[in-house]
Predicted model as a PDB file, atoms N, CA, C, CB and O in Angstrom, pLDDT in the B-factor column:
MODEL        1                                                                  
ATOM      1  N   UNK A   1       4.350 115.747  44.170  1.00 96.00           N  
ATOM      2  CA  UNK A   1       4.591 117.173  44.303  1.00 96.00           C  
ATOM      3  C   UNK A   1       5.606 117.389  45.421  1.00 96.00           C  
ATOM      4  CB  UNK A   1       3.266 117.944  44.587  1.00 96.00           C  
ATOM      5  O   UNK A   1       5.683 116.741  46.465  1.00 96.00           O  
ATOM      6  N   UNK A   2       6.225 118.214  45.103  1.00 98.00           N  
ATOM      7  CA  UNK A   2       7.676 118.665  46.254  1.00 98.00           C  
ATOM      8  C   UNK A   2       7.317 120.157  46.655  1.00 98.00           C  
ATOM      9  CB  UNK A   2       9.591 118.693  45.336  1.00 98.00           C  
ATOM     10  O   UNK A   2       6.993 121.075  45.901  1.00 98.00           O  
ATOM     11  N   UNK A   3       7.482 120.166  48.274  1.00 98.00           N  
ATOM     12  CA  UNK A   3       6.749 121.173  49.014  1.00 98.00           C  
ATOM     13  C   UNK A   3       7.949 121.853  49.657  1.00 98.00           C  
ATOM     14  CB  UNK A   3       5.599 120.585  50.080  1.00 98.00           C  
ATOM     15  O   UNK A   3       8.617 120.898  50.052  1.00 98.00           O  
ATOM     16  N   UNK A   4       8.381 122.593  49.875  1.00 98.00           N  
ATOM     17  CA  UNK A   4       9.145 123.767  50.904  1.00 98.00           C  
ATOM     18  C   UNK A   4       8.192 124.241  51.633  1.00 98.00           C  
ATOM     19  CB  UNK A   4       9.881 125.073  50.230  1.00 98.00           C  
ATOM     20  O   UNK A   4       7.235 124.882  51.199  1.00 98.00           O  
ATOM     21  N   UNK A   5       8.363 124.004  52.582  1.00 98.00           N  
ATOM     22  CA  UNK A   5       7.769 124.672  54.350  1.00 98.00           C  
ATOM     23  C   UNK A   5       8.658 126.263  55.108  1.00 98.00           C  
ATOM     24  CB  UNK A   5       8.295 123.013  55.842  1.00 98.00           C  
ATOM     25  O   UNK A   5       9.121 125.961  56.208  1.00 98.00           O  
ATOM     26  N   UNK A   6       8.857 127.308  54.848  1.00 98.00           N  
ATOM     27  CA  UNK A   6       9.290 128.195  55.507  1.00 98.00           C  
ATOM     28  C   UNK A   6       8.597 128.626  56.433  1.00 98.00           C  
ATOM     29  CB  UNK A   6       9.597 128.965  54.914  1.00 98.00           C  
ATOM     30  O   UNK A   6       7.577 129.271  56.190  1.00 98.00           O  
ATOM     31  N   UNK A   7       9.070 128.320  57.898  1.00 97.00           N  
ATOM     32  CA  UNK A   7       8.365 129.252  58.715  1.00 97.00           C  
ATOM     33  C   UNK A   7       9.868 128.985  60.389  1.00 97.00           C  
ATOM     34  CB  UNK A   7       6.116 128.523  58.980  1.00 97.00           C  
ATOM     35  O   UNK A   7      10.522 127.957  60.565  1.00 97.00           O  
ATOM     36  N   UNK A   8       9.923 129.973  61.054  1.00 96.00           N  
ATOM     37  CA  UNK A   8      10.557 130.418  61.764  1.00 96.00           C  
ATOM     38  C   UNK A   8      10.374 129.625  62.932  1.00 96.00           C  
ATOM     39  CB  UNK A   8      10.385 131.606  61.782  1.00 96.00           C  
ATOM     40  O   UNK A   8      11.223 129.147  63.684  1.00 96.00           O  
ATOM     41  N   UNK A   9       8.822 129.546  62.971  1.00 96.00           N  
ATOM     42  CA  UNK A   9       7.688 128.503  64.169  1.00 96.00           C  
ATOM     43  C   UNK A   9       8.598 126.722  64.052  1.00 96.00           C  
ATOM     44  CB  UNK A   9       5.237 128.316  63.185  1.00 96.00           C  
ATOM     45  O   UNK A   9       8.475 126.178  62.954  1.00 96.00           O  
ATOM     46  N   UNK A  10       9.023 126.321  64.610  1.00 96.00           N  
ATOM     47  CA  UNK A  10       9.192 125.375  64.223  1.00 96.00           C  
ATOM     48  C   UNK A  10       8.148 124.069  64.106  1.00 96.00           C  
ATOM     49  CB  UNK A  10      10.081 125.297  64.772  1.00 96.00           C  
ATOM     50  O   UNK A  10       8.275 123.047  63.432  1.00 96.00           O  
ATOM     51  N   UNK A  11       7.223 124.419  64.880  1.00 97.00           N  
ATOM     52  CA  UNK A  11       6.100 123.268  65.518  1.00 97.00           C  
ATOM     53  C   UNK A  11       5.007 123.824  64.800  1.00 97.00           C  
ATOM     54  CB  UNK A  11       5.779 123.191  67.366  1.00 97.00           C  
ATOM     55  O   UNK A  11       4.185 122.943  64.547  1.00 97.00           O  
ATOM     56  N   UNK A  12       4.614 125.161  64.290  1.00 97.00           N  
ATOM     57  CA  UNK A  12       3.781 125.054  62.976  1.00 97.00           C  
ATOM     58  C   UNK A  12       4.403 124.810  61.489  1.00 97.00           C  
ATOM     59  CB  UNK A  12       3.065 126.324  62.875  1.00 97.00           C  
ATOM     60  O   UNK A  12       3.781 124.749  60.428  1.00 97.00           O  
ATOM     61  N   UNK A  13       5.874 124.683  61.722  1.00 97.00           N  
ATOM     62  CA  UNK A  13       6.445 124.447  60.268  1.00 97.00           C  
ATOM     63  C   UNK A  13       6.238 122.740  60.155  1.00 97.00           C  
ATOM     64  CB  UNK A  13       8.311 125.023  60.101  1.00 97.00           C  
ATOM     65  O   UNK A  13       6.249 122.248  59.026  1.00 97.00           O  
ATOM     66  N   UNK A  14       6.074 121.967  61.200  1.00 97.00           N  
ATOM     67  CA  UNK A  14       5.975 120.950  61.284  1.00 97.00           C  
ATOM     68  C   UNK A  14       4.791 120.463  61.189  1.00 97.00           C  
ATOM     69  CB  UNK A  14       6.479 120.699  62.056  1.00 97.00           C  
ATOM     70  O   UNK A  14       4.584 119.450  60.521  1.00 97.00           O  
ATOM     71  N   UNK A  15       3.819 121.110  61.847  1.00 98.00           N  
ATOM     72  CA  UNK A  15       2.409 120.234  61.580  1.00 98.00           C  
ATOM     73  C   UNK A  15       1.620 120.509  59.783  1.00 98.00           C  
ATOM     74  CB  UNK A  15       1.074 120.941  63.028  1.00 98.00           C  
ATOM     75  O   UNK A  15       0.726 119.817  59.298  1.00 98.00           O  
ATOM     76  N   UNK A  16       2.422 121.906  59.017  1.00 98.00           N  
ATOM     77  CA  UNK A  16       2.126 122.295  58.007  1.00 98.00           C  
ATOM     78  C   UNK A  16       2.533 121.089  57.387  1.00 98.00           C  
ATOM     79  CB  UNK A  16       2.590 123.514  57.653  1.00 98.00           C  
ATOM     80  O   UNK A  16       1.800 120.404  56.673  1.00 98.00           O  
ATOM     81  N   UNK A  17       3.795 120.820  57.689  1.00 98.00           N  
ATOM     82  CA  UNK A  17       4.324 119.415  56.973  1.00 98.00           C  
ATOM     83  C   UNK A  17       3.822 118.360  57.137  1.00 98.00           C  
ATOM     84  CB  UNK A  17       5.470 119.029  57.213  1.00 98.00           C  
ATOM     85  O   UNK A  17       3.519 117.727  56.126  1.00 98.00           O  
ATOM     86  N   UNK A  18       3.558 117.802  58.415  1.00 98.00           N  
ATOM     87  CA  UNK A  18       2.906 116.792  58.454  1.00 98.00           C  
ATOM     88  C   UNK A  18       1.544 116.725  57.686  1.00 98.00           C  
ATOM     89  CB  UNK A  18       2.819 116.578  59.669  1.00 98.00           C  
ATOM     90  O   UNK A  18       1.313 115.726  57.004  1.00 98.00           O  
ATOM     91  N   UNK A  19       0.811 117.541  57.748  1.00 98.00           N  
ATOM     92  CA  UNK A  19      -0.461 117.544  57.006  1.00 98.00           C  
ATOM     93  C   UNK A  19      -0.117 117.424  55.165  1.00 98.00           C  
ATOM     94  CB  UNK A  19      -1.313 119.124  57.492  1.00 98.00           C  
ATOM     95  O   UNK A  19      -0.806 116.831  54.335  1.00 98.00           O  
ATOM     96  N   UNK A  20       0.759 117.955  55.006  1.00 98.00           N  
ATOM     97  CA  UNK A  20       1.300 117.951  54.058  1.00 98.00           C  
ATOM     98  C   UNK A  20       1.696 116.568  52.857  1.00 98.00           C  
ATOM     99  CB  UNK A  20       2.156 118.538  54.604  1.00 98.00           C  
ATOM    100  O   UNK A  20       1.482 116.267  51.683  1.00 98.00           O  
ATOM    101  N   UNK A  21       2.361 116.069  54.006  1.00 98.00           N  
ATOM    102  CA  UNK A  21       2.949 114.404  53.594  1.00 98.00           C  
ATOM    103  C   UNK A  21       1.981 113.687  53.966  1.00 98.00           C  
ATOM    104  CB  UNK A  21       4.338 113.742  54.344  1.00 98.00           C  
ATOM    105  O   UNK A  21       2.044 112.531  53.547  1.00 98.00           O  
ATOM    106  N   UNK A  22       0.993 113.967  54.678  1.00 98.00           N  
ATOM    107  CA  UNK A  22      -0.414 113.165  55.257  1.00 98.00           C  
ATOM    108  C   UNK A  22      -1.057 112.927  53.530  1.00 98.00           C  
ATOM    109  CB  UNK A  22      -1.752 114.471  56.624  1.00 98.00           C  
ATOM    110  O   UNK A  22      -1.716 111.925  53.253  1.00 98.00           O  
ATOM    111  N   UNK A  23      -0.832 113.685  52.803  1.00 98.00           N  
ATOM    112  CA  UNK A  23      -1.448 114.143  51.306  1.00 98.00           C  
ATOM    113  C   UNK A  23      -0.738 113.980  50.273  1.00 98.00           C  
ATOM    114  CB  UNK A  23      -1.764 115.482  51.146  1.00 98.00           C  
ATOM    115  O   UNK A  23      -1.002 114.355  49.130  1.00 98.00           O  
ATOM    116  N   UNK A  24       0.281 113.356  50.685  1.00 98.00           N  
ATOM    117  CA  UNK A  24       1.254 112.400  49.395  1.00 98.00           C  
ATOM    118  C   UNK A  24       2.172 113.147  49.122  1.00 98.00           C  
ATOM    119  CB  UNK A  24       0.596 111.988  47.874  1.00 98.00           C  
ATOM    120  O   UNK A  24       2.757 112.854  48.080  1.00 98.00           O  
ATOM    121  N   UNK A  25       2.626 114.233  49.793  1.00 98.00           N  
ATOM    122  CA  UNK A  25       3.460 115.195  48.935  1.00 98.00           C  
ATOM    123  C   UNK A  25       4.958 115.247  49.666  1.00 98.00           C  
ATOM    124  CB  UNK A  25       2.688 116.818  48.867  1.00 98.00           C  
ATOM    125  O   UNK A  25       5.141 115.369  50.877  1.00 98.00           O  
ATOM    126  N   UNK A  26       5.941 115.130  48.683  1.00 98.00           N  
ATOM    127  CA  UNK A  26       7.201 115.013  49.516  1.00 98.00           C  
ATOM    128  C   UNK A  26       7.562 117.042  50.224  1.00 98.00           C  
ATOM    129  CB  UNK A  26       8.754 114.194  48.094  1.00 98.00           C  
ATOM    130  O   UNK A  26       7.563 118.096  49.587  1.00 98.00           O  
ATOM    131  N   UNK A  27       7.757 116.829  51.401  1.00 98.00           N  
ATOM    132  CA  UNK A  27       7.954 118.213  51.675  1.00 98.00           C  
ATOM    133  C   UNK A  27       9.285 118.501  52.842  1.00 98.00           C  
ATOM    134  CB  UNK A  27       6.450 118.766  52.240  1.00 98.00           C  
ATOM    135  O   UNK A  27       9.535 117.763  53.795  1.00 98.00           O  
ATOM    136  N   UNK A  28       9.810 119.391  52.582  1.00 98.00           N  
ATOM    137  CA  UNK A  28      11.318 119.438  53.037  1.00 98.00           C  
ATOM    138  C   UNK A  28      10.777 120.698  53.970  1.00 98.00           C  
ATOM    139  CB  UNK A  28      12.776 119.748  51.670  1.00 98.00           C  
ATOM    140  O   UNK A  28       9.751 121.238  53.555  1.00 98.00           O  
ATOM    141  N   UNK A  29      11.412 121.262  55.292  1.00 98.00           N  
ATOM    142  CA  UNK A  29      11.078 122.314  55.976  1.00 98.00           C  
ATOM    143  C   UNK A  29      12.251 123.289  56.178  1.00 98.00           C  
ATOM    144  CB  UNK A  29      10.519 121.878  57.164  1.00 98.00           C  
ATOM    145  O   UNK A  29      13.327 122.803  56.527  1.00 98.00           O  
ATOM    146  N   UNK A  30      12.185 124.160  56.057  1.00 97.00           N  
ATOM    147  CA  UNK A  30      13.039 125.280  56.627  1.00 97.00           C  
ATOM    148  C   UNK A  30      12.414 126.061  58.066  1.00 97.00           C  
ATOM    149  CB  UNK A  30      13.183 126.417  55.376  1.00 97.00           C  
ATOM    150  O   UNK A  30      11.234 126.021  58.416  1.00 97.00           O  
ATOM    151  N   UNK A  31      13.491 126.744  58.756  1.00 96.00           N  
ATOM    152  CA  UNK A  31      13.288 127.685  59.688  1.00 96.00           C  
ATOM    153  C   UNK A  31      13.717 128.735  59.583  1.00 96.00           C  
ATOM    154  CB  UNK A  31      13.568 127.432  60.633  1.00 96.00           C  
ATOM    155  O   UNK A  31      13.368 129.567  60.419  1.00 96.00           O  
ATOM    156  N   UNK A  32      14.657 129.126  58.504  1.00 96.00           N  
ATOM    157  CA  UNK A  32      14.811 130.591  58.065  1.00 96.00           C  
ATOM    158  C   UNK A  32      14.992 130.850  56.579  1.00 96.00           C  
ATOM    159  CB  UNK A  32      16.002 131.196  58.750  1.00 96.00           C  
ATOM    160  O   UNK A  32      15.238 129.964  55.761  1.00 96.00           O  
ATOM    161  N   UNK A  33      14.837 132.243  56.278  1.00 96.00           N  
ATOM    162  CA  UNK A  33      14.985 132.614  54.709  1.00 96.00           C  
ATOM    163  C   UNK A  33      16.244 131.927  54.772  1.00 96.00           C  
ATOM    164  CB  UNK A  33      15.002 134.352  54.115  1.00 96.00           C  
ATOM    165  O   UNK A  33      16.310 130.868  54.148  1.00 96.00           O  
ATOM    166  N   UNK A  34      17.190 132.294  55.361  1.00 96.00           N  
ATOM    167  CA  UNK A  34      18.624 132.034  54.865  1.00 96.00           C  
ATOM    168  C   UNK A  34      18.561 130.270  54.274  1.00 96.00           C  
ATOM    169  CB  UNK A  34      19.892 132.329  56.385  1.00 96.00           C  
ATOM    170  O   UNK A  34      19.025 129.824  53.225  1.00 96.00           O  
ATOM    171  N   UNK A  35      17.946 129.663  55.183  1.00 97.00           N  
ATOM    172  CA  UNK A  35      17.826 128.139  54.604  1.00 97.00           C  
ATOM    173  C   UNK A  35      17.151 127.872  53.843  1.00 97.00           C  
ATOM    174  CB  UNK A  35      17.536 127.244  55.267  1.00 97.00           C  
ATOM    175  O   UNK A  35      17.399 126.852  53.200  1.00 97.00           O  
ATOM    176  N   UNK A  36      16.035 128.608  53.555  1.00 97.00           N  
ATOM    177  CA  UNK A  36      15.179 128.224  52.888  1.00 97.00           C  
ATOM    178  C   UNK A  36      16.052 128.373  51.141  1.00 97.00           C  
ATOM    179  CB  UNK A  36      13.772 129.136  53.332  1.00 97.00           C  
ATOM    180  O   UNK A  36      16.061 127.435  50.344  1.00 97.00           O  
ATOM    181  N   UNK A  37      16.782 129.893  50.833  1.00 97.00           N  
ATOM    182  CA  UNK A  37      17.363 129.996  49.902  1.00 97.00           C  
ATOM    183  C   UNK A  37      17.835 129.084  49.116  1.00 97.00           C  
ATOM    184  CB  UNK A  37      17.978 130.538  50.136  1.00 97.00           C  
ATOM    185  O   UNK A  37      17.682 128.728  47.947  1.00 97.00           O  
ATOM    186  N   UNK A  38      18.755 128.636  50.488  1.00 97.00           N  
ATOM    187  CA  UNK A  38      20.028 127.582  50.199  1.00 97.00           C  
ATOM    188  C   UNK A  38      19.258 126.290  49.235  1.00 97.00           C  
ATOM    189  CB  UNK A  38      20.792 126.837  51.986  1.00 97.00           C  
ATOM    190  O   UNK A  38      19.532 125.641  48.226  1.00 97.00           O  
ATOM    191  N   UNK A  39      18.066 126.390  50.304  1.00 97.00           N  
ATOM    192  CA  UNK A  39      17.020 124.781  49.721  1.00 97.00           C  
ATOM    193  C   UNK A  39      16.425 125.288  48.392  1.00 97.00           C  
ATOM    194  CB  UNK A  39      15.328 124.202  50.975  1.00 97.00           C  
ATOM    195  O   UNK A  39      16.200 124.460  47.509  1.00 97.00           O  
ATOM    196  N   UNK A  40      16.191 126.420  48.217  1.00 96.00           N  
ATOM    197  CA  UNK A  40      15.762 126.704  46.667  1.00 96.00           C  
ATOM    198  C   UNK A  40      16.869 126.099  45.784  1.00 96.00           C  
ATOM    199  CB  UNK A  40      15.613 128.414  46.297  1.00 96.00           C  
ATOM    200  O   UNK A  40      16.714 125.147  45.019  1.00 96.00           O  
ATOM    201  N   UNK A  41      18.011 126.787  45.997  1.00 93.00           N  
ATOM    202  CA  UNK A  41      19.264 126.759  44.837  1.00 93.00           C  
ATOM    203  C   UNK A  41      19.634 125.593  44.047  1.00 93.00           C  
ATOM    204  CB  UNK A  41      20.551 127.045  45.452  1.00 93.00           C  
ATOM    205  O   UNK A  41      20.086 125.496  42.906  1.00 93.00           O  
ATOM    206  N   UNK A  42      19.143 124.207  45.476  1.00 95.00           N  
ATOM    207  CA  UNK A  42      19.783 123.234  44.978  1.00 95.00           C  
ATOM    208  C   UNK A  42      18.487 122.335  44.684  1.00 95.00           C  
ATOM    209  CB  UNK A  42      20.942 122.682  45.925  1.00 95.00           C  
ATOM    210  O   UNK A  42      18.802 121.167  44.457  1.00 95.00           O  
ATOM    211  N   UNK A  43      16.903 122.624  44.622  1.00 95.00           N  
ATOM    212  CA  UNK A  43      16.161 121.671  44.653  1.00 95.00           C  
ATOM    213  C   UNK A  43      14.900 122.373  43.957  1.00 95.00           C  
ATOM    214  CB  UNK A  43      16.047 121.074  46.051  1.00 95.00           C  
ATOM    215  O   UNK A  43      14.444 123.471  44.274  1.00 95.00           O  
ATOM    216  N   UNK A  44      14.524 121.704  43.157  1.00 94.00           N  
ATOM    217  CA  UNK A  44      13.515 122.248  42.299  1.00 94.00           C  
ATOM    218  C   UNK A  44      11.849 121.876  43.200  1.00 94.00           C  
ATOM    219  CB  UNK A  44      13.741 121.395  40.577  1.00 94.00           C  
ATOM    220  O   UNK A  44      11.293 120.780  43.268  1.00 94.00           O  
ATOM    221  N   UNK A  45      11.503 122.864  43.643  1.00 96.00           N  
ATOM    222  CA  UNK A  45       9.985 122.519  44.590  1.00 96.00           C  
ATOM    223  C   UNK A  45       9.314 123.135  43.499  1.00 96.00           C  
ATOM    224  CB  UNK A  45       9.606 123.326  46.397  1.00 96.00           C  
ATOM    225  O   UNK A  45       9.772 123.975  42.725  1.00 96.00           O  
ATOM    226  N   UNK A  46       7.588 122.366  43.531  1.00 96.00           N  
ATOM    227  CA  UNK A  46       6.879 122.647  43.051  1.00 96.00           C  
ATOM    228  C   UNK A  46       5.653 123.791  43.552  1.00 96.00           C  
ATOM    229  CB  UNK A  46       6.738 121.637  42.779  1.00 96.00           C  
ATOM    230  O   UNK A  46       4.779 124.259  42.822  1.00 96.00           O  
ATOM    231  N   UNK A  47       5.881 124.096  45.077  1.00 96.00           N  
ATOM    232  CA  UNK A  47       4.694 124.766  45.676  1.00 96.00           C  
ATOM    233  C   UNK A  47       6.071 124.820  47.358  1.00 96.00           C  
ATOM    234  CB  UNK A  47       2.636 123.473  45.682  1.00 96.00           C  
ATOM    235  O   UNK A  47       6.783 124.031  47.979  1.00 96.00           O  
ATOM    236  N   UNK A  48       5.637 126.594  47.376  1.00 96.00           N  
ATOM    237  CA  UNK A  48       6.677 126.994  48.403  1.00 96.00           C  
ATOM    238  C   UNK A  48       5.662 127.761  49.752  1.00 96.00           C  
ATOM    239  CB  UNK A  48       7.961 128.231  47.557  1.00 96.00           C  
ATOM    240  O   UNK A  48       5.391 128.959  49.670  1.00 96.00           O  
ATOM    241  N   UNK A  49       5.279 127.103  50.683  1.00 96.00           N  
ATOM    242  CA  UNK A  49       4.779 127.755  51.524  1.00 96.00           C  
ATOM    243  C   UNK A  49       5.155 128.465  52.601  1.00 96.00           C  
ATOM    244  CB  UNK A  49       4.231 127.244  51.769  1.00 96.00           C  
ATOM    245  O   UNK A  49       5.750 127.818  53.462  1.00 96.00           O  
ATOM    246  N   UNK A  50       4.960 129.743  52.825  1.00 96.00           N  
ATOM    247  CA  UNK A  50       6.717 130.345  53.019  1.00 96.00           C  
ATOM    248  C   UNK A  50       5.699 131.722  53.583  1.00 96.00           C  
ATOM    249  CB  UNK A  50       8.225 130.635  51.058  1.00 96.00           C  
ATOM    250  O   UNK A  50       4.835 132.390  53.016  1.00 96.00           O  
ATOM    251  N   UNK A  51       6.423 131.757  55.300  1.00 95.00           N  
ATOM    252  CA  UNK A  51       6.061 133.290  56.633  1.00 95.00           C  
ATOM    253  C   UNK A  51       6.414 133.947  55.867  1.00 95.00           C  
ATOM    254  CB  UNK A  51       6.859 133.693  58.258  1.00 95.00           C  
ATOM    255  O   UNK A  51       7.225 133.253  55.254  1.00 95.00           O  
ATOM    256  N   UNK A  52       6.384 134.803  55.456  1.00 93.00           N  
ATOM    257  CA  UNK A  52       6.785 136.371  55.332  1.00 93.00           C  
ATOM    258  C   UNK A  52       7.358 137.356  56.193  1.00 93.00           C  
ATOM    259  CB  UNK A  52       5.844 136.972  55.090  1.00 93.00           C  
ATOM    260  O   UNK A  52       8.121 138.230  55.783  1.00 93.00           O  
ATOM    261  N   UNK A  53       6.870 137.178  57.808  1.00 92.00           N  
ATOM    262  CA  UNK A  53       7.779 137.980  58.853  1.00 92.00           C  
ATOM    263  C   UNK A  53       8.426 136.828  59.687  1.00 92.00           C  
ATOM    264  CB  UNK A  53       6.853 139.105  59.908  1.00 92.00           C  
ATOM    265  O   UNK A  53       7.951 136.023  60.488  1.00 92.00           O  
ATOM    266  N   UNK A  54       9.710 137.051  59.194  1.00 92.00           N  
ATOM    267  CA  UNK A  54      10.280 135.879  59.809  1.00 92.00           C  
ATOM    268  C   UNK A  54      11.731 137.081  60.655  1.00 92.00           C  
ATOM    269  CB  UNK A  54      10.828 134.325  58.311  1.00 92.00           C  
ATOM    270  O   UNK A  54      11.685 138.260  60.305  1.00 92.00           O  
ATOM    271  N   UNK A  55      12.718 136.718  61.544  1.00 91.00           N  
ATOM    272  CA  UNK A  55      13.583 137.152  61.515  1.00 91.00           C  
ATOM    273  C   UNK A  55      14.997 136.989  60.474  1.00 91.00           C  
ATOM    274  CB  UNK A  55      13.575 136.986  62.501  1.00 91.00           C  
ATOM    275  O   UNK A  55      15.172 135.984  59.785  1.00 91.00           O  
ATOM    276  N   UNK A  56      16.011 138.235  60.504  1.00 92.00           N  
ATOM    277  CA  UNK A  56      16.874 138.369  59.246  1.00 92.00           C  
ATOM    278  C   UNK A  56      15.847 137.997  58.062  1.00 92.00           C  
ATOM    279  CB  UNK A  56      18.284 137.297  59.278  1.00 92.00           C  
ATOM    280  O   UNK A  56      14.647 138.170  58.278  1.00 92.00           O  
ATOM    281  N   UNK A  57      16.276 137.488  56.810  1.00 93.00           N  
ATOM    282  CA  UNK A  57      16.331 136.864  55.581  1.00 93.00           C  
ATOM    283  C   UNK A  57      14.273 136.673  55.467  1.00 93.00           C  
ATOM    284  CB  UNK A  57      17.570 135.136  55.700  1.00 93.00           C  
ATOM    285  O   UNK A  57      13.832 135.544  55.684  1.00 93.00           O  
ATOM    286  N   UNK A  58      13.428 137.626  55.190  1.00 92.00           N  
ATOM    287  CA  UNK A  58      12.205 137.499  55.354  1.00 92.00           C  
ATOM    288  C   UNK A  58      11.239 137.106  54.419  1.00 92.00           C  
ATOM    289  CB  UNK A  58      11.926 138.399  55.744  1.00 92.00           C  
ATOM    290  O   UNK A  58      11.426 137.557  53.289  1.00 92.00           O  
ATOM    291  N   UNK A  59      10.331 136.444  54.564  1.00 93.00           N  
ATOM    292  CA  UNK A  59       9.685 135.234  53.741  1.00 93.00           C  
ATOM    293  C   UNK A  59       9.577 136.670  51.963  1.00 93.00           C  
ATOM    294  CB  UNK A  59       7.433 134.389  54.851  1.00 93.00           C  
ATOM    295  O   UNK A  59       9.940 136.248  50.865  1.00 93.00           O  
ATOM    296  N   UNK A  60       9.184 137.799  52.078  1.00 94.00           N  
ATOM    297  CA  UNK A  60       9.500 138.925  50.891  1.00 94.00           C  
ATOM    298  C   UNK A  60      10.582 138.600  50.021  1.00 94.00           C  
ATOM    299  CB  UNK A  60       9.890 140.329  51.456  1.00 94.00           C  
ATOM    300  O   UNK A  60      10.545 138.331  48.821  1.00 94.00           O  
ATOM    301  N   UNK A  61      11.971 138.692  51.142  1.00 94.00           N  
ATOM    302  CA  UNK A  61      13.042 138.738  50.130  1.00 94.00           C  
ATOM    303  C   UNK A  61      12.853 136.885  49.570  1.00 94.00           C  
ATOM    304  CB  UNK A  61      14.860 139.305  51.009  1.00 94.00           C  
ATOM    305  O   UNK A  61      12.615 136.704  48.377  1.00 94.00           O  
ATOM    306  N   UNK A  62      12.945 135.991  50.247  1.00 95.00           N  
ATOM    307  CA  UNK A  62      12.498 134.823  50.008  1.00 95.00           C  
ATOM    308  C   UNK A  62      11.701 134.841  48.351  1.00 95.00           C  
ATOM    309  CB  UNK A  62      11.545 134.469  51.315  1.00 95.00           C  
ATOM    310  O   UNK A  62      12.126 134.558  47.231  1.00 95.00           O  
ATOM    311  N   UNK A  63      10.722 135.193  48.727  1.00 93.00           N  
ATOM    312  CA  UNK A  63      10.113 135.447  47.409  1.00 93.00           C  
ATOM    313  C   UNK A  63      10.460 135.837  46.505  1.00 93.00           C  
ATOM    314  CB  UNK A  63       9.414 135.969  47.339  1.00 93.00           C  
ATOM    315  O   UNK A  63      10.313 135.083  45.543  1.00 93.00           O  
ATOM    316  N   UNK A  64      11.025 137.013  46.269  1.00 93.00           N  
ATOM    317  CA  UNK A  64      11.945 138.017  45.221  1.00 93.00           C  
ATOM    318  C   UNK A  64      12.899 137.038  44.432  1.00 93.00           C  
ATOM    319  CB  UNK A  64      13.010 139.275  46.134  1.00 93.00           C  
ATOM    320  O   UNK A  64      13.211 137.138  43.245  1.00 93.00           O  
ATOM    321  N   UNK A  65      13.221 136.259  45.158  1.00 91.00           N  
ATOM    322  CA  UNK A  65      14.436 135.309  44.763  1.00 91.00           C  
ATOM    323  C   UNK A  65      13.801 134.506  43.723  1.00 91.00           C  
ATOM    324  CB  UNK A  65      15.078 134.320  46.022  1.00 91.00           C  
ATOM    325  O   UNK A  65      14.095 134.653  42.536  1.00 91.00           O  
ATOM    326  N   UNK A  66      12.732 133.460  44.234  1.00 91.00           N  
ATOM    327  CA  UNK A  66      12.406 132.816  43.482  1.00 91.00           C  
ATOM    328  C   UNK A  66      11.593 133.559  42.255  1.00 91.00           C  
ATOM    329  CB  UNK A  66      11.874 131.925  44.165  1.00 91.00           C  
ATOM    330  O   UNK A  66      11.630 132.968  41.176  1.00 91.00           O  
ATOM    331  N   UNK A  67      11.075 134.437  42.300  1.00 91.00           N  
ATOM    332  CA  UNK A  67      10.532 135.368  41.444  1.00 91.00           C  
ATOM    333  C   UNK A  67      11.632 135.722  39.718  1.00 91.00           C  
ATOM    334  CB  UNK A  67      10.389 136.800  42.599  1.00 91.00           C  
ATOM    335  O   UNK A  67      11.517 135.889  38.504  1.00 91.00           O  
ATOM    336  N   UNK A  68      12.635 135.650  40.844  1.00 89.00           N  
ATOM    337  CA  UNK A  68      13.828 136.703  40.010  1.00 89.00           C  
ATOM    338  C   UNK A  68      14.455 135.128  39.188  1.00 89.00           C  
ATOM    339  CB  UNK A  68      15.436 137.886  41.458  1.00 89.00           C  
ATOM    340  O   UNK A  68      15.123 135.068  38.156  1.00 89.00           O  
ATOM    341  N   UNK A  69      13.972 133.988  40.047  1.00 81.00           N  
ATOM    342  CA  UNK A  69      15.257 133.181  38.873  1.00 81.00           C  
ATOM    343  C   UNK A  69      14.276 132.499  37.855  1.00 81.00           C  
ATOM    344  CB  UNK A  69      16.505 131.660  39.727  1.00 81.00           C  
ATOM    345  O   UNK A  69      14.759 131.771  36.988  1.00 81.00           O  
ATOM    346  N   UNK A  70      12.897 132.703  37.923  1.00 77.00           N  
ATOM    347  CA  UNK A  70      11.802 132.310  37.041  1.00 77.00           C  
ATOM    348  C   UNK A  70      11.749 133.011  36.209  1.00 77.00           C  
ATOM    349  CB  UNK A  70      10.658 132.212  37.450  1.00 77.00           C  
ATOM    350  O   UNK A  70      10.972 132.739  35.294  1.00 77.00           O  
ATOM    351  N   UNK A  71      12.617 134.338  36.138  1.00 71.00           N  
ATOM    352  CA  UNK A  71      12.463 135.659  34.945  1.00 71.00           C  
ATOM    353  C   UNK A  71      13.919 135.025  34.308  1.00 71.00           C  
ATOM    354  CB  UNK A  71      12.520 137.823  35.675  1.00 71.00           C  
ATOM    355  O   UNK A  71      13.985 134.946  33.082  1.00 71.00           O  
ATOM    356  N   UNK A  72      14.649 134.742  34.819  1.00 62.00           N  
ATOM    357  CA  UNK A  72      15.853 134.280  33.730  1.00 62.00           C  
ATOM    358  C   UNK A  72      15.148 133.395  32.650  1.00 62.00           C  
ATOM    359  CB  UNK A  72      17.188 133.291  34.505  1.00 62.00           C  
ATOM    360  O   UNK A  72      15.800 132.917  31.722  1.00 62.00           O  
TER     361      UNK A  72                                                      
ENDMDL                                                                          
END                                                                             
């Protein structure tokens, strides 16, 4: 399973991960929507765990995105 980590925290985006890969799962981290996007566009994750109040680019619009390219 392939994991996306969004969170702003960097040291809880990290231990989310670590626990994460502790559990077999390959998982890539972001620290902002804006990156996190970028990491959607080009990489197919199976499970996106993802702040919601983040600064700029917020874990909402984050969502919307992936929402919106699952309706194509």
């Amino acid at each position: 399973m392939r994991v996306l980590v969004v969170d702003d925290e960097q040291d809880l985006a990290d231990v989310v991960a670590r626990g994460l890969r502790q559990a077999g799962m390959a998982v890539d981290v972001s620290t902002s929507g804006d990156d996190a996007l970028y990491k959607l566009d080009i990489t197919p994750y199976d499970l996106l765990v993802l702040d919601r109040q983040m600064p700029g680019t917020g874990g909402d619009e984050v969502c919307r995105h992936v929402v919106s390219r699952t309706e194509r």
